[in-house]
C-alpha positions in Angstrom: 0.0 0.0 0.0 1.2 3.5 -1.0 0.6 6.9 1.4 1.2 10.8 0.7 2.5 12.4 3.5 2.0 16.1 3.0 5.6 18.1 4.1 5.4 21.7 5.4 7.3 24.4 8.0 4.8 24.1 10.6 3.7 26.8 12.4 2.3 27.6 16.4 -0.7 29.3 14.6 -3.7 27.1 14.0 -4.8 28.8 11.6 -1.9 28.2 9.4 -2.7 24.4 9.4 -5.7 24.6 7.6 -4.4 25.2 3.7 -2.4 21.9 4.8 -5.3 20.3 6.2 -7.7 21.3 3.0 -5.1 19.5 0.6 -4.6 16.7 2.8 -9.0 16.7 2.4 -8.8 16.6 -1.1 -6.9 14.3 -1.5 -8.8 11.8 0.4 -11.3 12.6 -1.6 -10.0 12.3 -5.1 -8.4 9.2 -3.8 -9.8 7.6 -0.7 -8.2 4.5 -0.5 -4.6 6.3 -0.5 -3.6 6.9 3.2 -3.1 10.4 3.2 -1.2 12.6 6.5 0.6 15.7 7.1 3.8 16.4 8.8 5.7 19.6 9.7 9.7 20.6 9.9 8.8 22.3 13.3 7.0 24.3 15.9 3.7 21.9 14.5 3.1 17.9 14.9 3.4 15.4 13.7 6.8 15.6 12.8 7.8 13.7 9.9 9.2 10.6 11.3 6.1 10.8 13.8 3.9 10.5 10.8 6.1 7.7 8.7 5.7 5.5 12.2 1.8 5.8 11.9 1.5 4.9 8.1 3.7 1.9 9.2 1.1 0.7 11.4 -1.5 0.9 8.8 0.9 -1.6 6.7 2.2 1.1 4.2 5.3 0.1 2.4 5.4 3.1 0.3 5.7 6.3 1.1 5.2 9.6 -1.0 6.7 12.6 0.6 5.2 15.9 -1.1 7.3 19.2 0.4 4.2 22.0 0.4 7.1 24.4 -0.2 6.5 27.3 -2.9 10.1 28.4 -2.5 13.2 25.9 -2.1 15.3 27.2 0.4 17.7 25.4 3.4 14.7 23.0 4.5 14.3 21.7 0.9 17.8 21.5 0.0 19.6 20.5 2.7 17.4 19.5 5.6 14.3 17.0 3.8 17.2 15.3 2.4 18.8 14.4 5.2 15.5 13.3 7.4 14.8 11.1 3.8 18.3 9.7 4.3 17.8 8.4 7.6 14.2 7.1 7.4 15.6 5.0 4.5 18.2 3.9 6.9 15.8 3.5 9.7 13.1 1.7 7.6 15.1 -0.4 4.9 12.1 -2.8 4.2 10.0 0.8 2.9 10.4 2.8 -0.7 10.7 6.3 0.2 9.8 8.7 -2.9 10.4 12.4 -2.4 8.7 14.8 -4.8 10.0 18.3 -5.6 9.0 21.1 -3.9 5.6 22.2 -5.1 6.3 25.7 -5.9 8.3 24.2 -8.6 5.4 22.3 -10.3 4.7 24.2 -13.6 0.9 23.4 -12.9 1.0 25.3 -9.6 3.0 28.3 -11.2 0.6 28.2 -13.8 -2.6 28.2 -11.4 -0.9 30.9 -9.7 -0.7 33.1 -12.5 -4.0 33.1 -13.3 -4.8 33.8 -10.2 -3.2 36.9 -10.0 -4.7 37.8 -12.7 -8.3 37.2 -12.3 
């Protein structure tokens, strides 16, 4: 079985959780029988190995990891890699797949235009 987790900053504001949250809805929507969680860098929870031990439980042996970054700074670059490196290393017997960024997808710059500019 394959699961998306859903990768951001985090943030102490509630409020800040919900775009996350709204994605993480549609997608269980569009694809219910996907397992489908978030996980934050910091100052939210679950943290990202947190969230890779639940889907574990649920018999997941596939794991999607989609950074909900629109820029690719130091947390993309340097520090997702690492945390990928040693869940791989701490969970040999799972296929980790890390997707780029999101602010790099040409359909979300795309989208984005055209919202500026309706």
């Amino acid at each position: 079985m394959q699961a998306v987790i859903l990768f951001a900053h985090g943030s102490r504001d509630p409020l800040w959780h919900l775009p996350m949250q709204a994605v993480q809805q549609r997608v269980t929507l569009m694809h219910p029988d996907t397992p489908v969680t978030c996980a934050y860098l910091e100052l939210s929870q679950p943290d990202l190995p947190t969230a890779v031990a639940a889907l574990l439980t649920q018999g997941v042996a596939h794991i999607r990891v989609v950074p909900m970054f629109l820029g690719v700074g130091k947390h993309v670059r340097h520090d997702l890699p690492q945390m990928m490196t040693e869940l791989k290393e701490l969970h040999p017997n799972v296929v980790f797949e890390c997707q780029p960024a999101v602010g790099e997808h040409p359909d979300l710059l795309d989208l984005l235009a055209r919202i500026a500019v309706a």
